[in-house]
C-alpha beads as a LAMMPS data file, in Angstrom:
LAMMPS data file: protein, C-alpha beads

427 atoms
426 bonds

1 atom types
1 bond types

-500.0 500.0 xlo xhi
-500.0 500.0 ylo yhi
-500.0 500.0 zlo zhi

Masses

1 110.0

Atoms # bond

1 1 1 -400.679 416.719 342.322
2 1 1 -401.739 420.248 340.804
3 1 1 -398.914 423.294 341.809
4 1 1 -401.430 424.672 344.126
5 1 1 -401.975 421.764 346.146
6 1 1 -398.281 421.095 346.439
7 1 1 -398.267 424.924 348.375
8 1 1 -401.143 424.666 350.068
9 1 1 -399.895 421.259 351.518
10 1 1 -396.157 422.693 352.394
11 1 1 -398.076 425.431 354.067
12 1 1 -400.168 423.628 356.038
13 1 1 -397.173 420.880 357.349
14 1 1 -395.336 423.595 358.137
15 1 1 -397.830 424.569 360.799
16 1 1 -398.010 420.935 362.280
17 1 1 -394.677 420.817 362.782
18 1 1 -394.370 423.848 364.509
19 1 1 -397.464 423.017 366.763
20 1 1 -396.179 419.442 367.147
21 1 1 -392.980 421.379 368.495
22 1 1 -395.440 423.405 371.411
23 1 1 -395.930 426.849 369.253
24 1 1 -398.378 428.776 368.331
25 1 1 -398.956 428.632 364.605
26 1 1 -401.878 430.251 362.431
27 1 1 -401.560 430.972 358.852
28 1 1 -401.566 434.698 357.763
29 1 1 -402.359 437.856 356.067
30 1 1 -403.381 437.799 352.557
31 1 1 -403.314 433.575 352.428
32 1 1 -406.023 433.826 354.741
33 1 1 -408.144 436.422 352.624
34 1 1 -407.746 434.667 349.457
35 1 1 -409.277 431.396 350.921
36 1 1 -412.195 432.980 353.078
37 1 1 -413.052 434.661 349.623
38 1 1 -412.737 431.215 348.174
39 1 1 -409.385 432.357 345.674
40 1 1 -406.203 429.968 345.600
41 1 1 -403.374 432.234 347.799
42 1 1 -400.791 433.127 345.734
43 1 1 -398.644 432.053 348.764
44 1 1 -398.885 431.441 352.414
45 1 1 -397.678 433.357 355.235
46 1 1 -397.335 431.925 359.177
47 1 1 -397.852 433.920 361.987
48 1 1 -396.162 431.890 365.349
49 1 1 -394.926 432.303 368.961
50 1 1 -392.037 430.976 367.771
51 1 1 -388.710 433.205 367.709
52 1 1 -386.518 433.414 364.420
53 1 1 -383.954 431.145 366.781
54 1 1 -386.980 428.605 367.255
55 1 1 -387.972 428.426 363.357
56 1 1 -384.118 427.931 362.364
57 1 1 -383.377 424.826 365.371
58 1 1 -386.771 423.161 364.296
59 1 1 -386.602 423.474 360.514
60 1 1 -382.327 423.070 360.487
61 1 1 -380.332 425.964 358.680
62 1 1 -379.788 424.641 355.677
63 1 1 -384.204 424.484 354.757
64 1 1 -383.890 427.636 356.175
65 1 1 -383.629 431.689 355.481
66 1 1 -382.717 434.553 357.689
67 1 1 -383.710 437.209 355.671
68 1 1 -385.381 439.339 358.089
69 1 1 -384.479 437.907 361.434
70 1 1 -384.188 441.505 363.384
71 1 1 -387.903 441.546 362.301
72 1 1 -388.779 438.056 363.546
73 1 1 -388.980 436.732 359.875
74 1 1 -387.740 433.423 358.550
75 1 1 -387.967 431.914 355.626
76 1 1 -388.771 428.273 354.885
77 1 1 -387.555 426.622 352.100
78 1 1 -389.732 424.111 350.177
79 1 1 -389.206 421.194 347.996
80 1 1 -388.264 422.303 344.664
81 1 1 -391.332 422.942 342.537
82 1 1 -393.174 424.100 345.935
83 1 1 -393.164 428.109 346.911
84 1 1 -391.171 428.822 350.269
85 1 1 -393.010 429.992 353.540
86 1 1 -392.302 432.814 355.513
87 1 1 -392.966 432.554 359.281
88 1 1 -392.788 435.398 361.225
89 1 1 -392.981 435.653 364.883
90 1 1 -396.205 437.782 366.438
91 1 1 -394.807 441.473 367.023
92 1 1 -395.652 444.886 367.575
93 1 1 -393.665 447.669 365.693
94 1 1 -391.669 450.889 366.855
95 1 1 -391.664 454.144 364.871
96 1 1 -392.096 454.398 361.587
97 1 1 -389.625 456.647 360.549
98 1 1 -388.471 456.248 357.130
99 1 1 -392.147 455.838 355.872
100 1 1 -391.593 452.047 355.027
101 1 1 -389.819 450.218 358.057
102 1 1 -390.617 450.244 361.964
103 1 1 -387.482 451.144 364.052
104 1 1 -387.964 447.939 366.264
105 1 1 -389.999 445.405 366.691
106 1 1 -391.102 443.317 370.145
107 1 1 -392.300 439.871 370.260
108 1 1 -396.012 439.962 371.872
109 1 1 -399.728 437.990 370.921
110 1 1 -401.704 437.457 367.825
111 1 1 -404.298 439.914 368.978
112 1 1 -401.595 442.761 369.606
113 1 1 -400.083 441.751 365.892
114 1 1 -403.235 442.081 364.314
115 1 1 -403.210 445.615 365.025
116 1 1 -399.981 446.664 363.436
117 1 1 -401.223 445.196 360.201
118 1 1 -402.945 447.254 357.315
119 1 1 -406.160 446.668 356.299
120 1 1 -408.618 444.409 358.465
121 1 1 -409.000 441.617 355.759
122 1 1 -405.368 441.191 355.772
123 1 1 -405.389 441.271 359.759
124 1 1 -406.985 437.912 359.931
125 1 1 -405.600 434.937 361.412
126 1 1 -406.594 431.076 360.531
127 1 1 -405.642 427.564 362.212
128 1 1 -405.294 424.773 358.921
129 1 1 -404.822 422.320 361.367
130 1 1 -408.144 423.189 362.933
131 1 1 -410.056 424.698 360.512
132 1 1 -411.062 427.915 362.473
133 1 1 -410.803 431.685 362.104
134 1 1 -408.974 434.385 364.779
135 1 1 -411.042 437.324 364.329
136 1 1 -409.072 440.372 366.274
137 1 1 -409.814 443.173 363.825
138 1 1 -413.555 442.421 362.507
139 1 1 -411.815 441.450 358.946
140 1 1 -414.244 438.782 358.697
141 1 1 -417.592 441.398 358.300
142 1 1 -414.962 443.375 356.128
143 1 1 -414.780 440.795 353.998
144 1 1 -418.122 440.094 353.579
145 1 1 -419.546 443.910 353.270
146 1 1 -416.422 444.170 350.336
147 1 1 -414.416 446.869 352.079
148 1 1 -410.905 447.778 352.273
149 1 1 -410.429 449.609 355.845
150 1 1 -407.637 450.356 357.798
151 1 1 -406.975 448.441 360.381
152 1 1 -407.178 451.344 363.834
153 1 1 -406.321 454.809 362.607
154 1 1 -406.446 455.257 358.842
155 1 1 -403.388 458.223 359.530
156 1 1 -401.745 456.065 361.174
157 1 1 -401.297 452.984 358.795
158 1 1 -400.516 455.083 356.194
159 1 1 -397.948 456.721 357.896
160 1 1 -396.483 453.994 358.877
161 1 1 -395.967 452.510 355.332
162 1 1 -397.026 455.581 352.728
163 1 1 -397.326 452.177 350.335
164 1 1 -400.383 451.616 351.860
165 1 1 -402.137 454.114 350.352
166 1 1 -401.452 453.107 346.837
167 1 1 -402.061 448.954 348.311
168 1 1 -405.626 449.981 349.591
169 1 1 -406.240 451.073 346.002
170 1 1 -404.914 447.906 344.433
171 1 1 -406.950 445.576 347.344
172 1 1 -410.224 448.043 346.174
173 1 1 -409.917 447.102 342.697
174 1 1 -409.132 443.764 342.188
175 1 1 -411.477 442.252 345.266
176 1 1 -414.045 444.403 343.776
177 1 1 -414.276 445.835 346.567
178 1 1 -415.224 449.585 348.350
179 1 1 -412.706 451.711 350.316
180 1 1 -413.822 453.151 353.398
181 1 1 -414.664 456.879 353.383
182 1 1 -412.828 457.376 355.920
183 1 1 -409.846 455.233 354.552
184 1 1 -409.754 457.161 351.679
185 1 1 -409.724 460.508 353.068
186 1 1 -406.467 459.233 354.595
187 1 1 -405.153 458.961 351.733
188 1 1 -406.435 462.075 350.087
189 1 1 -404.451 464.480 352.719
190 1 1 -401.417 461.912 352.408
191 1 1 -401.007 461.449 348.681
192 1 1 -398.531 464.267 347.730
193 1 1 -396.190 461.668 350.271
194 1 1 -395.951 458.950 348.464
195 1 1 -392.912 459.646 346.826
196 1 1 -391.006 459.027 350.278
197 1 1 -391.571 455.419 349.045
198 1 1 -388.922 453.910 346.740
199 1 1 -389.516 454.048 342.719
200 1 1 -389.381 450.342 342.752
201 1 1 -392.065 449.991 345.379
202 1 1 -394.502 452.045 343.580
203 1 1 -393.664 450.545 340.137
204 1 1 -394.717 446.955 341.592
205 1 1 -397.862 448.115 342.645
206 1 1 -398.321 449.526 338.959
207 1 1 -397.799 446.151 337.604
208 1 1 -399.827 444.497 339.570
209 1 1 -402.932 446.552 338.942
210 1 1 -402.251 446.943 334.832
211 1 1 -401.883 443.448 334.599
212 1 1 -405.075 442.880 336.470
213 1 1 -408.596 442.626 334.450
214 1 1 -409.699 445.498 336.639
215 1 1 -407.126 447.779 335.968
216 1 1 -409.342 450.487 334.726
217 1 1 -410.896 450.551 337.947
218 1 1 -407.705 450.751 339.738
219 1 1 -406.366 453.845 337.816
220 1 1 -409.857 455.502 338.281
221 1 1 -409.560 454.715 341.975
222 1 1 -405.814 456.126 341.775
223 1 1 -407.091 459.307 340.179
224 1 1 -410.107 459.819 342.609
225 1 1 -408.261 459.809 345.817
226 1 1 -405.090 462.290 344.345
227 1 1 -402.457 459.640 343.593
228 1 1 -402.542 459.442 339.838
229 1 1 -401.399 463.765 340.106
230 1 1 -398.378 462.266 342.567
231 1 1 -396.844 459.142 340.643
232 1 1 -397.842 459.798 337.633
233 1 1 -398.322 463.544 336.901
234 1 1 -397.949 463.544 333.030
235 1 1 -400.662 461.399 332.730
236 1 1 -402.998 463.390 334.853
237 1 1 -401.985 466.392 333.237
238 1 1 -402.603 465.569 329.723
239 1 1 -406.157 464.241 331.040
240 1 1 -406.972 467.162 332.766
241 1 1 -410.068 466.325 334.541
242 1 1 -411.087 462.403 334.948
243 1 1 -414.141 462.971 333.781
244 1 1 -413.198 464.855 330.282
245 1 1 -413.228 463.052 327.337
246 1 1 -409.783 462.345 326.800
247 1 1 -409.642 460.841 330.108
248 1 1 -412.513 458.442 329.348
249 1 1 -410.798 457.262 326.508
250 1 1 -407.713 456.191 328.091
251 1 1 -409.702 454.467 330.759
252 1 1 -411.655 452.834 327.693
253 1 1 -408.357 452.048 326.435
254 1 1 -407.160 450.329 329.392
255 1 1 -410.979 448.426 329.860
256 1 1 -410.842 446.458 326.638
257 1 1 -407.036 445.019 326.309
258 1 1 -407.824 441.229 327.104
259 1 1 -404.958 439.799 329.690
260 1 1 -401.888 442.043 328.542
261 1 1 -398.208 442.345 329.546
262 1 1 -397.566 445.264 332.139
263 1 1 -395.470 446.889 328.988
264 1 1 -398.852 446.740 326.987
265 1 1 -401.031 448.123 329.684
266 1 1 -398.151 450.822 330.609
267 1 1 -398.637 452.030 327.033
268 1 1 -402.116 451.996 326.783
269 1 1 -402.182 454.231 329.897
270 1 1 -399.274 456.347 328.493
271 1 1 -400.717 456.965 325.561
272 1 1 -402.232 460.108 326.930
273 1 1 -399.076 462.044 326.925
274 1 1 -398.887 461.706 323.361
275 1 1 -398.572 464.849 321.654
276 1 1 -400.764 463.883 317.952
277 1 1 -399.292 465.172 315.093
278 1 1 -395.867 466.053 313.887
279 1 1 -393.298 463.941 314.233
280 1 1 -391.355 466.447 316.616
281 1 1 -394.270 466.118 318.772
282 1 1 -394.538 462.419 318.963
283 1 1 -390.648 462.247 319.392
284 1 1 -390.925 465.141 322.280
285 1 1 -393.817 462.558 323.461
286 1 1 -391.588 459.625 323.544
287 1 1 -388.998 461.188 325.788
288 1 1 -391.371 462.122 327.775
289 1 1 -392.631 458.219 328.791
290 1 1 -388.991 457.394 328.601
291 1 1 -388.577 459.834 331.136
292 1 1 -391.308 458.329 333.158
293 1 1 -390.050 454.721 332.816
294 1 1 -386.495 455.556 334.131
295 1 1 -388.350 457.748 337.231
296 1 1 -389.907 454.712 338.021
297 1 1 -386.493 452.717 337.330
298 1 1 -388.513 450.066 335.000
299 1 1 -386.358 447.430 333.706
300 1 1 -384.428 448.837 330.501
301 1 1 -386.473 445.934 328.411
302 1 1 -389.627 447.015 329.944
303 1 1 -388.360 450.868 329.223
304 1 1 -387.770 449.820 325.785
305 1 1 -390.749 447.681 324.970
306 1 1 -392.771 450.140 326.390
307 1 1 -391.320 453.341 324.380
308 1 1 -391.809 451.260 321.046
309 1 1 -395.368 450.471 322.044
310 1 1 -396.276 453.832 321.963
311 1 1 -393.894 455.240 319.457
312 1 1 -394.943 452.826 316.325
313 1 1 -398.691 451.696 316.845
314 1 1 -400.136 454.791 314.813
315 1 1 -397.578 453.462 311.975
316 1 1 -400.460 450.716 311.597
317 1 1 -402.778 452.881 310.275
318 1 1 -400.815 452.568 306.893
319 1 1 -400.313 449.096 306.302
320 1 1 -403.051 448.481 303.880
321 1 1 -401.093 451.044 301.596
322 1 1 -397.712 449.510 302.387
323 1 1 -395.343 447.565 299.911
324 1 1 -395.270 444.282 300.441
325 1 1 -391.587 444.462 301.634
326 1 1 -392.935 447.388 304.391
327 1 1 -395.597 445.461 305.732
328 1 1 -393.605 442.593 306.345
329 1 1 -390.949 444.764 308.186
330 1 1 -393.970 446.087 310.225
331 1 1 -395.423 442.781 311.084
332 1 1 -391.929 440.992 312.129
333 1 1 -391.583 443.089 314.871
334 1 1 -391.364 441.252 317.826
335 1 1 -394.432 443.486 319.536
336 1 1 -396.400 443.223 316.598
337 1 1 -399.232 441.291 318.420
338 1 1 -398.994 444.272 321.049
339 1 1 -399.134 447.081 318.637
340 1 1 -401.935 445.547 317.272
341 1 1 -403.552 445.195 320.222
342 1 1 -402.990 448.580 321.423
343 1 1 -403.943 449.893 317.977
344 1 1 -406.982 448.104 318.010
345 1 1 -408.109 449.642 322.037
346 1 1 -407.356 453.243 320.957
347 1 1 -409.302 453.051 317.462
348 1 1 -412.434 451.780 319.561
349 1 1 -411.590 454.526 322.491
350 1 1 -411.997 457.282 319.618
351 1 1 -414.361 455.485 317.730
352 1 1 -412.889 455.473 314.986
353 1 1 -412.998 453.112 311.705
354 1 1 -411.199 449.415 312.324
355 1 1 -410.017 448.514 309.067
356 1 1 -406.588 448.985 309.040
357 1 1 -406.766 446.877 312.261
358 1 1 -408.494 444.427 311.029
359 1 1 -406.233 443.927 308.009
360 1 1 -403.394 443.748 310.219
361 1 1 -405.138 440.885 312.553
362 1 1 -405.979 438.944 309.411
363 1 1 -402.718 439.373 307.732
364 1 1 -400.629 438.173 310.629
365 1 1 -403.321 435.280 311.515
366 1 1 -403.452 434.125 307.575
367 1 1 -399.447 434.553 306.505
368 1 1 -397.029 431.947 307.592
369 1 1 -394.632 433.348 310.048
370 1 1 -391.586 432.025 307.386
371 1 1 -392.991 433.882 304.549
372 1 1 -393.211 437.055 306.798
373 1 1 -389.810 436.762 308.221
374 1 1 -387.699 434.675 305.889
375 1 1 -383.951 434.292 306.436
376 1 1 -382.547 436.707 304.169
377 1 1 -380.683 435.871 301.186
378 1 1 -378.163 437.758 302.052
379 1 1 -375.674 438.835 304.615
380 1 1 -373.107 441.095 305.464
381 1 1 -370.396 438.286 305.860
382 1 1 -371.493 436.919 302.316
383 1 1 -371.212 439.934 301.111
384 1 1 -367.146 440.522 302.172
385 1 1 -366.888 436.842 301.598
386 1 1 -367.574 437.677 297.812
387 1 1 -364.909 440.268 297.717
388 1 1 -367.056 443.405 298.368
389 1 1 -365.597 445.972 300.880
390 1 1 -367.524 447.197 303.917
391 1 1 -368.516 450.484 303.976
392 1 1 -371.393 452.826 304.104
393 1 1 -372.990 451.042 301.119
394 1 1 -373.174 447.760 303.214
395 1 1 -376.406 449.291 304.839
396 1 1 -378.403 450.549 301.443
397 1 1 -377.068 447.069 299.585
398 1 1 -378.570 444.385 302.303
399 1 1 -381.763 446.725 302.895
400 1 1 -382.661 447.004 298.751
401 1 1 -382.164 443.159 298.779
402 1 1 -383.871 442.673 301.843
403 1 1 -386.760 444.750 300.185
404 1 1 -386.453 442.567 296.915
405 1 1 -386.634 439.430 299.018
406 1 1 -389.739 440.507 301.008
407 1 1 -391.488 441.745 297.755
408 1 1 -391.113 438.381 296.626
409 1 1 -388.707 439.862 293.399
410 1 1 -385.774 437.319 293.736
411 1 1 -385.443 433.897 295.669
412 1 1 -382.256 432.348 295.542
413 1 1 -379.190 433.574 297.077
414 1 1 -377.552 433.560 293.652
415 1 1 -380.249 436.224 292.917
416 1 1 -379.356 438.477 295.741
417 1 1 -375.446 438.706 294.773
418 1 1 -376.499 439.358 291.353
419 1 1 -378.546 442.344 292.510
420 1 1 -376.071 443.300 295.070
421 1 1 -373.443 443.612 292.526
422 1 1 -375.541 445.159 289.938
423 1 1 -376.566 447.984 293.121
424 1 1 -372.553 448.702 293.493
425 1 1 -371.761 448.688 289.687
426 1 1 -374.556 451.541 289.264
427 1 1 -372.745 453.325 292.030

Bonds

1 1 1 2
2 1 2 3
3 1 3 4
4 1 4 5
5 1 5 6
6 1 6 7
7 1 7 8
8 1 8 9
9 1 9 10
10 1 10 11
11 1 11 12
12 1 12 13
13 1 13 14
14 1 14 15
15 1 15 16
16 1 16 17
17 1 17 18
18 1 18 19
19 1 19 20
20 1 20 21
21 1 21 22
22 1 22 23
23 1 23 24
24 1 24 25
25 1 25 26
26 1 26 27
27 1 27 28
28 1 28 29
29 1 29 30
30 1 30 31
31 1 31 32
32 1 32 33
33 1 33 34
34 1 34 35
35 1 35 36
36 1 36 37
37 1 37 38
38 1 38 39
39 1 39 40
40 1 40 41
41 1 41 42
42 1 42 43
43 1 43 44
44 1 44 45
45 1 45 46
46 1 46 47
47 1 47 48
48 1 48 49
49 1 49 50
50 1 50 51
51 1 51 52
52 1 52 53
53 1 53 54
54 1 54 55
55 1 55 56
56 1 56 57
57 1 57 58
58 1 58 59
59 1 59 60
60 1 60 61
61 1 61 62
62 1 62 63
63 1 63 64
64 1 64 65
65 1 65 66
66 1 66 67
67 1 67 68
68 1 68 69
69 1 69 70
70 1 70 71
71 1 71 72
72 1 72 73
73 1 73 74
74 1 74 75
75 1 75 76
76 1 76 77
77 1 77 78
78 1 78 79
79 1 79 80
80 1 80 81
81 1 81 82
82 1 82 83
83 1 83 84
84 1 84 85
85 1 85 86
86 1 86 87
87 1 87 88
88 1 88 89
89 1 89 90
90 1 90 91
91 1 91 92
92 1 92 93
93 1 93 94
94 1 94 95
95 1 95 96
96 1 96 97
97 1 97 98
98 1 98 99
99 1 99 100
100 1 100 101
101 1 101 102
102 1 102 103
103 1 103 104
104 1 104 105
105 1 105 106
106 1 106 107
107 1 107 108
108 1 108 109
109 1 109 110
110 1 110 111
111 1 111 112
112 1 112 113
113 1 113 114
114 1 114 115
115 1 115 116
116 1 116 117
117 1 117 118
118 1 118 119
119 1 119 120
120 1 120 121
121 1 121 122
122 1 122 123
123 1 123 124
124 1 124 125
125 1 125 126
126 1 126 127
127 1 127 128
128 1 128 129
129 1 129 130
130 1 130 131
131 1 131 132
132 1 132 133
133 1 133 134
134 1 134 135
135 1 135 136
136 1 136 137
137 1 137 138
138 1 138 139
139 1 139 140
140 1 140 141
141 1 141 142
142 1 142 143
143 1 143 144
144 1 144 145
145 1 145 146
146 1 146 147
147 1 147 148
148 1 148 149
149 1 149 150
150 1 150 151
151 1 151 152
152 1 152 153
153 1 153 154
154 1 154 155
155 1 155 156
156 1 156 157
157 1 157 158
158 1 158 159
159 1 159 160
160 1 160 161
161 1 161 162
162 1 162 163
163 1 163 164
164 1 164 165
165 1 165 166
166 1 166 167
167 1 167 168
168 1 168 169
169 1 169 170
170 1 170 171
171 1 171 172
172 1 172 173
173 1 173 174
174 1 174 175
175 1 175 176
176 1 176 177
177 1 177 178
178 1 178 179
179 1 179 180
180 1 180 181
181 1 181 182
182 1 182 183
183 1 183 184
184 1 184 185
185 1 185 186
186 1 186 187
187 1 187 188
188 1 188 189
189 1 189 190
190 1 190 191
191 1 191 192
192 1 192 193
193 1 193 194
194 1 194 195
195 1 195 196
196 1 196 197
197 1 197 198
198 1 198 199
199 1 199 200
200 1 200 201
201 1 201 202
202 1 202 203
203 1 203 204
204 1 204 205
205 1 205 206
206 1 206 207
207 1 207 208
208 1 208 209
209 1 209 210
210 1 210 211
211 1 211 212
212 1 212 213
213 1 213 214
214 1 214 215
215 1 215 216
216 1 216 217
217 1 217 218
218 1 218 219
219 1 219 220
220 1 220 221
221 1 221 222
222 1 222 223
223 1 223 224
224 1 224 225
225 1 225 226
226 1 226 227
227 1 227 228
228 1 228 229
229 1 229 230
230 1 230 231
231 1 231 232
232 1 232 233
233 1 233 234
234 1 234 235
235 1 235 236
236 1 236 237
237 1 237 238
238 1 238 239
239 1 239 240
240 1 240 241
241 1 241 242
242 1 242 243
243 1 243 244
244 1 244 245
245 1 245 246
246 1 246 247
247 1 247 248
248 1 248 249
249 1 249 250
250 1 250 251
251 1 251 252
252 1 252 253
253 1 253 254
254 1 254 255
255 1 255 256
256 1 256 257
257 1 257 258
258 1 258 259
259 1 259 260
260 1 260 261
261 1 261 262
262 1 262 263
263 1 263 264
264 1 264 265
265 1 265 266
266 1 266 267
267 1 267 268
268 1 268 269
269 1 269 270
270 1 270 271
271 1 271 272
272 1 272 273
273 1 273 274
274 1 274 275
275 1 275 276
276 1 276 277
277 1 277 278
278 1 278 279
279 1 279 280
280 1 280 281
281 1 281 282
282 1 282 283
283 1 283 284
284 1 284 285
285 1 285 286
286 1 286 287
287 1 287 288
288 1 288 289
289 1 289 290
290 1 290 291
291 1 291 292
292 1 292 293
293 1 293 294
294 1 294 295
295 1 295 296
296 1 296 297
297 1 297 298
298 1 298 299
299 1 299 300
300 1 300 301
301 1 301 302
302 1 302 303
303 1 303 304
304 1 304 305
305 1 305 306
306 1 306 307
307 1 307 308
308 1 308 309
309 1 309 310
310 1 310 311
311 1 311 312
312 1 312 313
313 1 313 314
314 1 314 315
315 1 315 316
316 1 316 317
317 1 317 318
318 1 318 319
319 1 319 320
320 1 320 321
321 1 321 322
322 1 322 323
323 1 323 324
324 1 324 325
325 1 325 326
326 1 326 327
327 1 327 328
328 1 328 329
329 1 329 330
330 1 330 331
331 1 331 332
332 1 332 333
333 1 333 334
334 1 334 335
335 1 335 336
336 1 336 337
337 1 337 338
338 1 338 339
339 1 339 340
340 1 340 341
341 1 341 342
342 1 342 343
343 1 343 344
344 1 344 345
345 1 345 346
346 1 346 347
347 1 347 348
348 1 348 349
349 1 349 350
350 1 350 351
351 1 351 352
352 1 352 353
353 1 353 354
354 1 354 355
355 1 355 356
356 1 356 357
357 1 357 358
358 1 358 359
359 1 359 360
360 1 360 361
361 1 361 362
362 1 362 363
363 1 363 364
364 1 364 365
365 1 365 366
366 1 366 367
367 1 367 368
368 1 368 369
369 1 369 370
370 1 370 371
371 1 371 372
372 1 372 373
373 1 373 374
374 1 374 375
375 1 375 376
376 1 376 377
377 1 377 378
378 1 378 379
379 1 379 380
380 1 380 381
381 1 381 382
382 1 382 383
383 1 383 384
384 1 384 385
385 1 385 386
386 1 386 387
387 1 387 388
388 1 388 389
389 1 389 390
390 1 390 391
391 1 391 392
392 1 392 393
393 1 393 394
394 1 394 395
395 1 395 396
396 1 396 397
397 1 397 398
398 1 398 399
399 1 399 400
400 1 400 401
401 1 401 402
402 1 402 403
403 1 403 404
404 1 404 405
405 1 405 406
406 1 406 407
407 1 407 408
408 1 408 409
409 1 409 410
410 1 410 411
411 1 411 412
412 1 412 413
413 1 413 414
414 1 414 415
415 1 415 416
416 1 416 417
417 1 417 418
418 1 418 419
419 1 419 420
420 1 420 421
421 1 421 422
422 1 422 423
423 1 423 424
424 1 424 425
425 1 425 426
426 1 426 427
C-alpha cells in the first residue's frame, strides 16, 4: 500500500475509534483543504470533543503524546512507516500576548473553534467516516473563489499569531491563490511586527516558499505587502524598488531554478546583496548573507552551503580557460551541480552569453566522476611514512602533486614520491 494511503487510513481509524468511543471527531485544518482541492495532505489533523485525558485512556499512554496537553493537544502515534496524528480538543483561546501563544484555552464546539483559526480554508471541518463537510466560516466558497481571508477580523488574527501574516503569503502563493484586500491591508500596517516572532519561525516559512515552484510569486507577494523590507531588509535594499530592473532579475532568478534545495533558492534570492566587482566587495558581500543566515539562526550547514553558493558561482565563468587540474578542483565540489545551476539562472536573468555554462553542464555530464575526483596518489601519512618531515611544505608538496595528478602528468604512486622528493630537493 502506497505511503499516502497508509496516512490517510491511520487518519481516518483514528476517527472511528474515537466516535465508536461516543466523541465527536472531524478531521481538520489544512488536511481538510488539501483534499477539497483534490491534493494528498501532507498530514492529518483531528478536531474532537474529546479531552487530552479522553484521547490518552482510549488510545493507552504508551501510542500516545502529551505534547501540548494545557492546549488540549495529543499526539497519536502511528505504526512505524505511518505519520502520527494530532487530535486536539475543540477550544477557544485567551489573549494573545506574546504574539504567538493564547494565554488559555477553554474547551467549547466546533463552530466556536472555527473562529479562532486563521484563514477560512483552514477553518473547515470534515467527517471521513461520513463523507460530509462542516462549513462554520464560508471556507468552502473561499476555496473555490481562490482566496486566502482571515477568518473574523483580519487585525485580529494577525495579532494573535504575527506568523500569520507571513502564512497568508505562503497559502497565496502556492494554492495559487488571491489574498483578500482587506487581508492584506492587515498585514501592510502589521509588517514592521513580525520580528516579535522567533527567527526560527520565520526561517520555516522561508523554506517552505523557496522550495516551492511558486516561489517567485511568494517573494513578490512578500515584497508587495511590506514584509520582504522587515525579514529581509538587505535584500530589499539592494533591489530598491520591486519593479526596477535589478529586482526583476532576482525574481527571474528565482522563476527558472527547476525543484532546488532551500540553500539553492536562499542564494539565488541573496544574490542581490552582492556587491560585483572587487574581491573586497564580494568578501564584504559574503559577510553580509552570513550575517543574514545566523539572524535567521539557519543551520550552520545550511549557513555554509549557502555562503559558498554565492561566494564561488561567478568563479564558473572561467572554467573554459582553466587547467585541467583547476577545473577538476572546481567541478569536485560537492555543490557543483548547484553552482551550476545558480550560474546558469543569473546568466539568463542578465541575459547574458551561456557558454561557460554550458561547458560546465557538458563537462560534468560527459567526465566520469573517478577521473574528476580520483584518489590522490598521494597523502600526507605517505609522505611522513617515507621519511619526510611535516611542515609548512606539506601543503605546497601534496597540492603540486595533486595538480600533476589532475593534469593527467603522472599516474602511479611511485610517480608522485618521485615528484614529491624532487619538489623538496629543489627547496
Amino acid at each position: 500500500m502506497p505511503q499516502q494511503e497508509k496516512n490517510r487510513e491511520f487518519a481516518v481509524d483514528v476517527v472511528r475509534r474515537l466516535k465508536e468511543a461516543g466523541f465527536t471527531a472531524l478531521w481538520a485544518g489544512g488536511c481538510v483543504r488539501d483534499f477539497l482541492l483534490g491534493r494528498t495532505p501532507k498530514d492529518y489533523d483531528v478536531a474532537s470533543d474529546a479531552r487530552p485525558d479522553d484521547v490518552r485512556k482510549l488510545f493507552g499512554h504508551r501510542q500516545t503524546l502529551s505534547v501540548g496537553a494545557s492546549f488540549g493537544v495529543i499526539i497519536v502515534r502511528a505504526p512505524r512507516g505511518v505519520e502520527d496524528v494530532e487530535v486536539a480538543t475543540f477550544r477557544t483561546e485567551g489573549p494573545y500576548l506574546d504574539g504567538r501563544r493564547p494565554e488559555h484555552v477553554a474547551f467549547t464546539s466546533p463552530e466556536e473553534d472555527a473562529q479562532r483559526r486563521d484563514f477560512t480554508i483552514n477553518g473547515l471541518f470534515y467527517d471521513p467516516m461520513d463523507r460530509k463537510v462542516f462549513d462554520f466560516v464560508d471556507g468552502e466558497r473561499d476555496l473555490g473563489e481562490g482566496i486566502v481571508r482571515a477568518i473574523g477580523d483580519p487585525h485580529d488574527r494577525m495579532t494573535e499569531d504575527k506568523l500569520r501574516m507571513l502564512r497568508a503569503v505562503r497559502f497565496s502563493a502556492t494554492l495559487e491563490f488571491e489574498l483578500d484586500a482587506n487581508t492584506a491591508d492587515a498585514v501592510r500596517k502589521m509588517a514592521a511586527e513580525m520580528l516579535v516572532v522567533s527567527a526560527e519561525r520565520i526561517a520555516q516559512e522561508l523554506r517552505r516558499m523557496l522550495v516551492d515552484r511558486h516561489r517567485m510569486r511568494a517573494m513578490q507577494l512578500t515584497a508587495d505587502v511590506g514584509l520582504l523590507h522587515v525579514i529581509l531588509p538587505e535584500v530589499a535594499s539592494s533591489n530598491e524598488e520591486t519593479d526596477s530592473p535589478q529586482w526583476m532579475r532576482t525574481m527571474h532568478r528565482l522563476d527558472r531554478l527547476e525543484e532546488p534545495s532551500f540553500e539553492l533558492a536562499m542564494a539565488a534570492l541573496l544574490h542581490a546583496v552582492r556587491a560585483e566587482g572587487h574581491a573586497t566587495e564580494l568578501a564584504a558581500a559574503t559577510q553580509v548573507v552570513h550575517a543574514i543566515c545566523r539572524r535567521l539562526k539557519l543551520s550552520n550547514q545550511e549557513t555554509d552551503d549557502i555562503c559558498r553558493l554565492f561566494e564561488y558561482q561567478q568563479r564558473l565563468c572561467d572554467a573554459p580557460n582553466l587547467s585541467t587540474a583547476a577545473l577538476k578542483r572546481l567541478m569536485a565540489k560537492r555543490l557543483i551541480a548547484d553552482l551550476i545551476a545558480l550560474y546558469r539562472v543569473d546568466t539568463l536573468a542578465k541575459g547574458a552569453d551561456l557558454t561557460a555554462v554550458v561547458f560546465c553542464e557538458e563537462y560534468l555530464r560527459n567526465t566520469p566522476r573517478e577521473e574528476i575526483n580520483p584518489p590522490p596518489l598521494l597523502t600526507g601519512d605517505i609522505l611522513i611514512a617515507h621519511g619526510f618531515q611535516p611542515g609548512p611544505q606539506f601543503k605546497t608538496i601534496l597540492d603540486t602533486v595533486r595538480d600533476a595528478q589532475l593534469n593527467g602528468e603522472i599516474t602511479m604512486a611511485d610517480e608522485a614520491l618521485r615528484l614529491a622528493r624532487k619538489l623538496t630537493d629543489d627547496d
